[in-house]
C-alpha positions as CSV (number, residue, x, y, z in Angstrom):
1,X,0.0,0.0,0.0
2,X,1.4,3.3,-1.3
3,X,2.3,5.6,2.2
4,X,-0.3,9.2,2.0
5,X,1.4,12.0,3.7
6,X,-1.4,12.7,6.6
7,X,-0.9,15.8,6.2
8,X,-1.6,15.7,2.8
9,X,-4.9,13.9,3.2
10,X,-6.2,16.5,6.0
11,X,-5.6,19.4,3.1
12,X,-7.7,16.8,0.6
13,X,-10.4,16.1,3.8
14,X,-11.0,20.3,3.8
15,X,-13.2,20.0,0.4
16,X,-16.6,19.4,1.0
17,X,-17.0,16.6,-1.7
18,X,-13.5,14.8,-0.9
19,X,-14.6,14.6,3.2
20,X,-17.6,12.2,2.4
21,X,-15.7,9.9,-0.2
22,X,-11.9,9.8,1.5
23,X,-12.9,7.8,4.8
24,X,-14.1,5.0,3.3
25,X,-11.5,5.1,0.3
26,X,-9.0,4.9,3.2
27,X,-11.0,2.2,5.0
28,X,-10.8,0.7,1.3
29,X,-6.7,1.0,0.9
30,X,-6.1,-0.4,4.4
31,X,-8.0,-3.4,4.0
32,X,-6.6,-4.3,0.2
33,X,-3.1,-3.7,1.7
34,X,-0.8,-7.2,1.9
35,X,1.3,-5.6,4.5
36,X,0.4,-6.2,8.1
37,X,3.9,-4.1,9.4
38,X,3.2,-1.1,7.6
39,X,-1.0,-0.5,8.2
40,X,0.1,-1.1,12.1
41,X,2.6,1.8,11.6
42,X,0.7,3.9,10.3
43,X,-3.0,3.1,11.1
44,X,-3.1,5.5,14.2
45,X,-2.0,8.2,12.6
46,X,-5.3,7.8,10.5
47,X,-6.8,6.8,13.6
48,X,-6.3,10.4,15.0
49,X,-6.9,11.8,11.7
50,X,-10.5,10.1,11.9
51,X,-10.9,11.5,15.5
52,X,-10.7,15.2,14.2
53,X,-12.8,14.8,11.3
54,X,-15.7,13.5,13.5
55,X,-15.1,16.5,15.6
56,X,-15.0,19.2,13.0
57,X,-18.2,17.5,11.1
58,X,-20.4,15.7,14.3
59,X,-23.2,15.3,11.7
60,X,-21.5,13.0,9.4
61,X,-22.9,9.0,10.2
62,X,-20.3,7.9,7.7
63,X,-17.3,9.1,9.5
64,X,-18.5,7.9,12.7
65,X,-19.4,4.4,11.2
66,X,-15.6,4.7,9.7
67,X,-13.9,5.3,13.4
68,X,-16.0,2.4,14.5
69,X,-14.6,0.1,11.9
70,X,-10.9,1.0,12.4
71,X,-10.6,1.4,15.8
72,X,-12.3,-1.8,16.4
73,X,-10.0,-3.8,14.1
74,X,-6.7,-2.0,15.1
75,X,-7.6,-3.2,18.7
76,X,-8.4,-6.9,17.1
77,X,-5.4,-7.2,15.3
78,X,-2.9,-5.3,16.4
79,X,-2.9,-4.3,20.3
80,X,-1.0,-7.9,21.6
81,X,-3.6,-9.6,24.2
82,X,-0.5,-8.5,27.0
83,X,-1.8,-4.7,26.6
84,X,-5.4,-5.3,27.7
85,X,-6.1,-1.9,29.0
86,X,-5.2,-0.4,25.3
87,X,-7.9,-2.9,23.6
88,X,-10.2,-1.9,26.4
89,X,-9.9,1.6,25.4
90,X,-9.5,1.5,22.1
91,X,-13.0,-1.1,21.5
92,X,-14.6,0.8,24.4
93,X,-13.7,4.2,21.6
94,X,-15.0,2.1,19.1
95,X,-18.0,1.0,20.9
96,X,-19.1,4.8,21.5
97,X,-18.5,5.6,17.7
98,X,-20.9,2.8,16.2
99,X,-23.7,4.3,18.8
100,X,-22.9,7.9,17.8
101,X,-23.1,6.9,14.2
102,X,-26.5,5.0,14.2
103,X,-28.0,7.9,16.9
104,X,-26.9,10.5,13.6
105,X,-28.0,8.2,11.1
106,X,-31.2,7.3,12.7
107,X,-32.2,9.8,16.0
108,X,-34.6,6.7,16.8
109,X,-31.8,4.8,17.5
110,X,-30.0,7.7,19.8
111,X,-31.5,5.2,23.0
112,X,-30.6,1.8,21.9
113,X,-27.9,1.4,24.7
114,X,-30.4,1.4,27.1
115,X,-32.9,-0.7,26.4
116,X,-33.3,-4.1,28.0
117,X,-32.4,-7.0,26.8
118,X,-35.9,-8.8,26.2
119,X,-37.2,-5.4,24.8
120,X,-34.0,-4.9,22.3
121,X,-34.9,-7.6,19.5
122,X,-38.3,-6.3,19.0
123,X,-36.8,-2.1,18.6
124,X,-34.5,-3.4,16.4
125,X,-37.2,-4.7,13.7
126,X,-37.7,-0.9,12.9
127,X,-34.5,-1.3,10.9
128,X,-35.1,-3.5,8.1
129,X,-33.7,-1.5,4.6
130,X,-30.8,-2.1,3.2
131,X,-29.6,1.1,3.7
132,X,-29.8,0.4,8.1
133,X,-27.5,-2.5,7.4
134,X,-24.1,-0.6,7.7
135,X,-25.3,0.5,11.1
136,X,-26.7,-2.4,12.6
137,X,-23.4,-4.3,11.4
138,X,-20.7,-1.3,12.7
139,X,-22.8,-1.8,16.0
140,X,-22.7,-5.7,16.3
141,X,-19.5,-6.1,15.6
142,X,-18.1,-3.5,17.7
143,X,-20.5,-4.6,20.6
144,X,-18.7,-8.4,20.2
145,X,-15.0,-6.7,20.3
146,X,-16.0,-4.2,23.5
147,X,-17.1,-7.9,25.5
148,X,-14.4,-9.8,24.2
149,X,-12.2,-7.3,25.7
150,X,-13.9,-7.0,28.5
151,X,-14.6,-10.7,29.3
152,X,-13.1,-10.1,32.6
153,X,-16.1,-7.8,33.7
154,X,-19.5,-9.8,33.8
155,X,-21.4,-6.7,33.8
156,X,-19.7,-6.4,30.5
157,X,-20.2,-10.1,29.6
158,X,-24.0,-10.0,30.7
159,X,-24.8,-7.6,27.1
160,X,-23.9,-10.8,25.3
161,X,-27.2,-11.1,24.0
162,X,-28.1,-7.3,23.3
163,X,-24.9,-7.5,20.8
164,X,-25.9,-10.9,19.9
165,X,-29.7,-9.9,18.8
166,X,-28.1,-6.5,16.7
167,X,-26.0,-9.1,14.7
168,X,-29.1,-11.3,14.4
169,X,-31.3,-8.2,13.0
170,X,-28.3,-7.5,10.5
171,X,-28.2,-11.0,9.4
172,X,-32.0,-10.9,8.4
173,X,-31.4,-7.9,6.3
174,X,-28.7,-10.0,4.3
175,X,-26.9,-12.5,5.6
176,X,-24.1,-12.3,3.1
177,X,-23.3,-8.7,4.0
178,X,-19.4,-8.1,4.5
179,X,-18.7,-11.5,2.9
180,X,-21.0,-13.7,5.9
181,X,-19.1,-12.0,8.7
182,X,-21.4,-10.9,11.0
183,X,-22.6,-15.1,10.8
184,X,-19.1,-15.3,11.4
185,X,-19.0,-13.2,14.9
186,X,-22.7,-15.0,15.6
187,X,-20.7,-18.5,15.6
188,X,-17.8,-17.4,17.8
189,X,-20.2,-15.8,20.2
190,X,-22.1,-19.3,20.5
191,X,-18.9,-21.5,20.9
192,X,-16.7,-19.3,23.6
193,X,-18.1,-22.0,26.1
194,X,-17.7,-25.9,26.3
195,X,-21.3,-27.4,26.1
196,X,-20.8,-28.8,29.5
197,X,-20.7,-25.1,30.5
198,X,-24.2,-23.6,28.6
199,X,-22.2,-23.3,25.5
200,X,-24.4,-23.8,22.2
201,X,-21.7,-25.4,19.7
202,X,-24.1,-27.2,17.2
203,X,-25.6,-23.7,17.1
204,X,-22.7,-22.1,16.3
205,X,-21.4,-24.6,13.8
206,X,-24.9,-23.3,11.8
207,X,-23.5,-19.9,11.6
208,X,-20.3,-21.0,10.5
209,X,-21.3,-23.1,8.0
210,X,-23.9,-20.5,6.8
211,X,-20.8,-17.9,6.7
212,X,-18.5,-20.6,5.0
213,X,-20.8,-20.8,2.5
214,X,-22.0,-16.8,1.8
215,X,-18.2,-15.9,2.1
216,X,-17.5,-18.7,-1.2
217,X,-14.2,-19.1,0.0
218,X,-13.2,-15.6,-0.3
219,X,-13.1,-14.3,3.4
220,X,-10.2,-16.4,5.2
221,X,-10.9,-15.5,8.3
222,X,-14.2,-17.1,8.5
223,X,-12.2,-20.8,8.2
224,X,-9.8,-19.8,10.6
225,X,-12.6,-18.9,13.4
226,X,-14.4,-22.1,12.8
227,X,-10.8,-24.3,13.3
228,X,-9.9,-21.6,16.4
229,X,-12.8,-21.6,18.2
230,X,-14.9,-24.6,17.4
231,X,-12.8,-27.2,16.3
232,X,-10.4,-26.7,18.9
233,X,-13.3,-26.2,21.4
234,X,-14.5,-29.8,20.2
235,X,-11.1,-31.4,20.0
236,X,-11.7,-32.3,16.6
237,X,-8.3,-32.3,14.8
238,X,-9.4,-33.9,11.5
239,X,-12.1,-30.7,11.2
240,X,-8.9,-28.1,12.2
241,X,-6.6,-29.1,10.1
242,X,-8.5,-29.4,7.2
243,X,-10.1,-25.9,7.6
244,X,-6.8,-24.3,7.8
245,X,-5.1,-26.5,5.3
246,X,-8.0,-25.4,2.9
247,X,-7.5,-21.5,3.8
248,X,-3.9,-21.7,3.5
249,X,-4.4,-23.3,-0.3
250,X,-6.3,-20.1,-1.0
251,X,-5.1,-16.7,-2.5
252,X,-5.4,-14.0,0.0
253,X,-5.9,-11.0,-2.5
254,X,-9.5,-10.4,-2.4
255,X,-11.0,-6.8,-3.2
256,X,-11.8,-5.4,1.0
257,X,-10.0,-8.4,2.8
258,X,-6.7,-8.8,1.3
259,X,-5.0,-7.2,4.8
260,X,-7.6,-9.7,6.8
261,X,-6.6,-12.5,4.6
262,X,-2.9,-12.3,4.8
263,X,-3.3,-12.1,8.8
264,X,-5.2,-15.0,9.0
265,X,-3.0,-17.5,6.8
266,X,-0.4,-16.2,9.0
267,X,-2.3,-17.2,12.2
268,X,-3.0,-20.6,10.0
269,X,0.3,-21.5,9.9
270,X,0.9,-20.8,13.7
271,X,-2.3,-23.2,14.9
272,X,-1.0,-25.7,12.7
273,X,2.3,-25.6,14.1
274,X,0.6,-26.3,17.2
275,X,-1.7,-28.5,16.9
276,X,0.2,-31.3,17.9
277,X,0.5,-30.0,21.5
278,X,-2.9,-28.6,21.6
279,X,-4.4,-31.9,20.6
Protein backbone atom coordinates (compact mmCIF):
# COMPACT_ATOMS: atom_id res chain seq x y z
CA UNK A 1 0.00 0.00 0.00
CA UNK A 2 1.43 3.32 -1.30
CA UNK A 3 2.27 5.59 2.24
CA UNK A 4 -0.28 9.16 2.00
CA UNK A 5 1.42 11.98 3.67
CA UNK A 6 -1.36 12.74 6.64
CA UNK A 7 -0.94 15.83 6.19
CA UNK A 8 -1.62 15.75 2.78
CA UNK A 9 -4.91 13.89 3.15
CA UNK A 10 -6.17 16.51 5.98
CA UNK A 11 -5.61 19.37 3.15
CA UNK A 12 -7.68 16.83 0.63
CA UNK A 13 -10.40 16.09 3.81
CA UNK A 14 -10.99 20.27 3.81
CA UNK A 15 -13.23 20.03 0.45
CA UNK A 16 -16.60 19.36 1.05
CA UNK A 17 -17.04 16.65 -1.71
CA UNK A 18 -13.47 14.78 -0.89
CA UNK A 19 -14.56 14.62 3.18
CA UNK A 20 -17.61 12.16 2.38
CA UNK A 21 -15.73 9.91 -0.18
CA UNK A 22 -11.87 9.79 1.45
CA UNK A 23 -12.88 7.79 4.77
CA UNK A 24 -14.11 4.99 3.29
CA UNK A 25 -11.49 5.09 0.28
CA UNK A 26 -9.04 4.87 3.24
CA UNK A 27 -11.01 2.23 5.04
CA UNK A 28 -10.80 0.72 1.31
CA UNK A 29 -6.67 1.02 0.93
CA UNK A 30 -6.08 -0.43 4.38
CA UNK A 31 -7.98 -3.39 3.98
CA UNK A 32 -6.62 -4.30 0.18
CA UNK A 33 -3.15 -3.67 1.72
CA UNK A 34 -0.84 -7.23 1.93
CA UNK A 35 1.30 -5.55 4.51
CA UNK A 36 0.44 -6.17 8.09
CA UNK A 37 3.88 -4.13 9.39
CA UNK A 38 3.24 -1.06 7.57
CA UNK A 39 -0.97 -0.46 8.22
CA UNK A 40 0.10 -1.14 12.13
CA UNK A 41 2.63 1.82 11.61
CA UNK A 42 0.66 3.85 10.28
CA UNK A 43 -3.02 3.07 11.12
CA UNK A 44 -3.11 5.48 14.25
CA UNK A 45 -2.03 8.16 12.61
CA UNK A 46 -5.35 7.83 10.46
CA UNK A 47 -6.81 6.85 13.57
CA UNK A 48 -6.29 10.37 15.03
CA UNK A 49 -6.85 11.81 11.69
CA UNK A 50 -10.47 10.06 11.94
CA UNK A 51 -10.87 11.51 15.52
CA UNK A 52 -10.68 15.21 14.25
CA UNK A 53 -12.80 14.85 11.27
CA UNK A 54 -15.72 13.46 13.48
CA UNK A 55 -15.10 16.46 15.60
CA UNK A 56 -14.99 19.19 13.04
CA UNK A 57 -18.17 17.47 11.05
CA UNK A 58 -20.45 15.71 14.31
CA UNK A 59 -23.23 15.26 11.72
CA UNK A 60 -21.46 13.01 9.36
CA UNK A 61 -22.94 9.03 10.24
CA UNK A 62 -20.27 7.87 7.67
CA UNK A 63 -17.30 9.08 9.50
CA UNK A 64 -18.51 7.89 12.69
CA UNK A 65 -19.38 4.44 11.23
CA UNK A 66 -15.63 4.69 9.69
CA UNK A 67 -13.94 5.30 13.39
CA UNK A 68 -15.97 2.38 14.46
CA UNK A 69 -14.56 0.12 11.94
CA UNK A 70 -10.86 0.96 12.41
CA UNK A 71 -10.58 1.42 15.80
CA UNK A 72 -12.28 -1.82 16.41
CA UNK A 73 -10.00 -3.80 14.07
CA UNK A 74 -6.71 -2.04 15.07
CA UNK A 75 -7.58 -3.23 18.73
CA UNK A 76 -8.44 -6.86 17.10
CA UNK A 77 -5.40 -7.19 15.30
CA UNK A 78 -2.93 -5.26 16.45
CA UNK A 79 -2.89 -4.30 20.26
CA UNK A 80 -0.97 -7.92 21.60
CA UNK A 81 -3.63 -9.60 24.21
CA UNK A 82 -0.49 -8.46 26.98
CA UNK A 83 -1.76 -4.66 26.56
CA UNK A 84 -5.42 -5.34 27.72
CA UNK A 85 -6.12 -1.94 29.02
CA UNK A 86 -5.22 -0.37 25.30
CA UNK A 87 -7.90 -2.87 23.58
CA UNK A 88 -10.21 -1.94 26.38
CA UNK A 89 -9.90 1.57 25.40
CA UNK A 90 -9.54 1.47 22.05
CA UNK A 91 -12.96 -1.15 21.53
CA UNK A 92 -14.61 0.85 24.40
CA UNK A 93 -13.65 4.24 21.56
CA UNK A 94 -15.02 2.12 19.08
CA UNK A 95 -17.99 0.98 20.86
CA UNK A 96 -19.07 4.83 21.48
CA UNK A 97 -18.47 5.63 17.71
CA UNK A 98 -20.86 2.79 16.24
CA UNK A 99 -23.74 4.26 18.77
CA UNK A 100 -22.92 7.93 17.77
CA UNK A 101 -23.07 6.85 14.23
CA UNK A 102 -26.54 4.98 14.21
CA UNK A 103 -27.99 7.92 16.87
CA UNK A 104 -26.94 10.50 13.65
CA UNK A 105 -27.95 8.22 11.06
CA UNK A 106 -31.18 7.34 12.68
CA UNK A 107 -32.21 9.83 15.97
CA UNK A 108 -34.65 6.70 16.79
CA UNK A 109 -31.77 4.81 17.52
CA UNK A 110 -30.01 7.74 19.81
CA UNK A 111 -31.50 5.19 22.97
CA UNK A 112 -30.56 1.85 21.87
CA UNK A 113 -27.94 1.36 24.69
CA UNK A 114 -30.44 1.40 27.12
CA UNK A 115 -32.85 -0.68 26.41
CA UNK A 116 -33.28 -4.11 28.03
CA UNK A 117 -32.36 -6.99 26.81
CA UNK A 118 -35.92 -8.75 26.23
CA UNK A 119 -37.19 -5.40 24.79
CA UNK A 120 -34.01 -4.88 22.30
CA UNK A 121 -34.92 -7.56 19.49
CA UNK A 122 -38.32 -6.29 18.96
CA UNK A 123 -36.77 -2.10 18.57
CA UNK A 124 -34.50 -3.37 16.44
CA UNK A 125 -37.23 -4.72 13.75
CA UNK A 126 -37.72 -0.95 12.89
CA UNK A 127 -34.47 -1.29 10.91
CA UNK A 128 -35.14 -3.50 8.08
CA UNK A 129 -33.75 -1.47 4.62
CA UNK A 130 -30.84 -2.06 3.25
CA UNK A 131 -29.62 1.13 3.69
CA UNK A 132 -29.77 0.41 8.07
CA UNK A 133 -27.45 -2.51 7.44
CA UNK A 134 -24.07 -0.63 7.66
CA UNK A 135 -25.28 0.53 11.14
CA UNK A 136 -26.67 -2.44 12.65
CA UNK A 137 -23.44 -4.29 11.39
CA UNK A 138 -20.73 -1.35 12.65
CA UNK A 139 -22.78 -1.83 15.97
CA UNK A 140 -22.75 -5.68 16.33
CA UNK A 141 -19.54 -6.10 15.59
CA UNK A 142 -18.14 -3.49 17.66
CA UNK A 143 -20.53 -4.57 20.63
CA UNK A 144 -18.70 -8.43 20.16
CA UNK A 145 -14.98 -6.69 20.35
CA UNK A 146 -16.01 -4.17 23.53
CA UNK A 147 -17.13 -7.90 25.47
CA UNK A 148 -14.38 -9.78 24.23
CA UNK A 149 -12.21 -7.33 25.68
CA UNK A 150 -13.94 -6.96 28.53
CA UNK A 151 -14.60 -10.71 29.26
CA UNK A 152 -13.07 -10.06 32.58
CA UNK A 153 -16.07 -7.80 33.73
CA UNK A 154 -19.51 -9.76 33.82
CA UNK A 155 -21.40 -6.72 33.77
CA UNK A 156 -19.71 -6.44 30.46
CA UNK A 157 -20.16 -10.12 29.60
CA UNK A 158 -24.01 -9.99 30.65
CA UNK A 159 -24.81 -7.63 27.08
CA UNK A 160 -23.94 -10.83 25.27
CA UNK A 161 -27.23 -11.12 24.04
CA UNK A 162 -28.13 -7.29 23.27
CA UNK A 163 -24.85 -7.50 20.82
CA UNK A 164 -25.95 -10.90 19.91
CA UNK A 165 -29.67 -9.92 18.83
CA UNK A 166 -28.15 -6.45 16.73
CA UNK A 167 -25.96 -9.15 14.74
CA UNK A 168 -29.09 -11.26 14.38
CA UNK A 169 -31.32 -8.22 13.03
CA UNK A 170 -28.28 -7.53 10.49
CA UNK A 171 -28.24 -11.03 9.38
CA UNK A 172 -32.00 -10.91 8.38
CA UNK A 173 -31.42 -7.88 6.25
CA UNK A 174 -28.74 -10.04 4.29
CA UNK A 175 -26.87 -12.45 5.62
CA UNK A 176 -24.14 -12.25 3.12
CA UNK A 177 -23.33 -8.69 4.05
CA UNK A 178 -19.44 -8.12 4.55
CA UNK A 179 -18.75 -11.52 2.87
CA UNK A 180 -21.04 -13.74 5.93
CA UNK A 181 -19.10 -11.98 8.68
CA UNK A 182 -21.37 -10.91 11.00
CA UNK A 183 -22.57 -15.11 10.84
CA UNK A 184 -19.08 -15.28 11.42
CA UNK A 185 -18.99 -13.18 14.87
CA UNK A 186 -22.66 -15.00 15.62
CA UNK A 187 -20.70 -18.47 15.56
CA UNK A 188 -17.80 -17.35 17.78
CA UNK A 189 -20.16 -15.76 20.25
CA UNK A 190 -22.10 -19.27 20.52
CA UNK A 191 -18.95 -21.52 20.91
CA UNK A 192 -16.69 -19.27 23.64
CA UNK A 193 -18.10 -21.97 26.11
CA UNK A 194 -17.73 -25.86 26.29
CA UNK A 195 -21.33 -27.43 26.14
CA UNK A 196 -20.82 -28.78 29.51
CA UNK A 197 -20.67 -25.10 30.54
CA UNK A 198 -24.15 -23.62 28.60
CA UNK A 199 -22.20 -23.31 25.50
CA UNK A 200 -24.37 -23.79 22.17
CA UNK A 201 -21.69 -25.44 19.66
CA UNK A 202 -24.14 -27.22 17.20
CA UNK A 203 -25.56 -23.70 17.13
CA UNK A 204 -22.68 -22.13 16.32
CA UNK A 205 -21.36 -24.60 13.83
CA UNK A 206 -24.85 -23.26 11.77
CA UNK A 207 -23.46 -19.93 11.64
CA UNK A 208 -20.31 -21.02 10.46
CA UNK A 209 -21.29 -23.07 8.04
CA UNK A 210 -23.88 -20.55 6.77
CA UNK A 211 -20.77 -17.91 6.71
CA UNK A 212 -18.50 -20.62 4.98
CA UNK A 213 -20.85 -20.84 2.53
CA UNK A 214 -21.97 -16.82 1.85
CA UNK A 215 -18.20 -15.87 2.07
CA UNK A 216 -17.45 -18.72 -1.16
CA UNK A 217 -14.22 -19.11 0.04
CA UNK A 218 -13.23 -15.55 -0.32
CA UNK A 219 -13.12 -14.33 3.36
CA UNK A 220 -10.21 -16.38 5.19
CA UNK A 221 -10.94 -15.51 8.31
CA UNK A 222 -14.24 -17.13 8.46
CA UNK A 223 -12.24 -20.80 8.22
CA UNK A 224 -9.77 -19.84 10.64
CA UNK A 225 -12.60 -18.94 13.43
CA UNK A 226 -14.43 -22.08 12.83
CA UNK A 227 -10.80 -24.29 13.33
CA UNK A 228 -9.87 -21.61 16.37
CA UNK A 229 -12.85 -21.59 18.20
CA UNK A 230 -14.89 -24.65 17.40
CA UNK A 231 -12.82 -27.19 16.28
CA UNK A 232 -10.36 -26.65 18.85
CA UNK A 233 -13.32 -26.25 21.36
CA UNK A 234 -14.53 -29.81 20.24
CA UNK A 235 -11.12 -31.44 20.01
CA UNK A 236 -11.70 -32.28 16.60
CA UNK A 237 -8.32 -32.34 14.77
CA UNK A 238 -9.36 -33.93 11.49
CA UNK A 239 -12.11 -30.73 11.18
CA UNK A 240 -8.91 -28.09 12.16
CA UNK A 241 -6.62 -29.15 10.09
CA UNK A 242 -8.52 -29.41 7.24
CA UNK A 243 -10.09 -25.88 7.58
CA UNK A 244 -6.78 -24.33 7.79
CA UNK A 245 -5.10 -26.47 5.30
CA UNK A 246 -8.01 -25.44 2.85
CA UNK A 247 -7.48 -21.51 3.82
CA UNK A 248 -3.85 -21.67 3.47
CA UNK A 249 -4.35 -23.31 -0.30
CA UNK A 250 -6.28 -20.06 -1.00
CA UNK A 251 -5.11 -16.71 -2.50
CA UNK A 252 -5.40 -14.05 -0.05
CA UNK A 253 -5.86 -11.05 -2.53
CA UNK A 254 -9.45 -10.43 -2.44
CA UNK A 255 -10.99 -6.84 -3.18
CA UNK A 256 -11.80 -5.44 0.98
CA UNK A 257 -10.00 -8.40 2.76
CA UNK A 258 -6.71 -8.85 1.33
CA UNK A 259 -5.00 -7.20 4.78
CA UNK A 260 -7.63 -9.68 6.85
CA UNK A 261 -6.56 -12.51 4.57
CA UNK A 262 -2.89 -12.30 4.84
CA UNK A 263 -3.33 -12.09 8.81
CA UNK A 264 -5.25 -15.05 8.96
CA UNK A 265 -2.95 -17.49 6.79
CA UNK A 266 -0.45 -16.24 9.03
CA UNK A 267 -2.27 -17.24 12.17
CA UNK A 268 -3.02 -20.63 9.99
CA UNK A 269 0.27 -21.54 9.94
CA UNK A 270 0.93 -20.82 13.68
CA UNK A 271 -2.30 -23.20 14.86
CA UNK A 272 -0.95 -25.72 12.69
CA UNK A 273 2.30 -25.65 14.11
CA UNK A 274 0.56 -26.25 17.23
CA UNK A 275 -1.73 -28.53 16.95
CA UNK A 276 0.18 -31.32 17.91
CA UNK A 277 0.50 -29.99 21.51
CA UNK A 278 -2.85 -28.61 21.56
CA UNK A 279 -4.39 -31.94 20.64
Amino acid sequence: MRTIPVALLLVTLMSGCATTRLPDNLASSILDSDDLNTVQDGLPSYLLMLDALVETYPRRASLQRTAASLNGAYAGVFIPPEQLERRKAMSSKALNYAFDAFCTYDSNACGLRDISPRELPETLARWQRERDLPYLYTLGTSWATYIQNHSDDWLVVAQLGQAEAVLQQSVSIDPAYEHGTALLYLGVMNSILPPSLGGKPDVAQGYYEEAMAVSEGRNLIVPLYYAQQYARLMFDRELHDRLLQELLSQDPYVEGLTLQNVYAQQEAQRLLLQADEYF
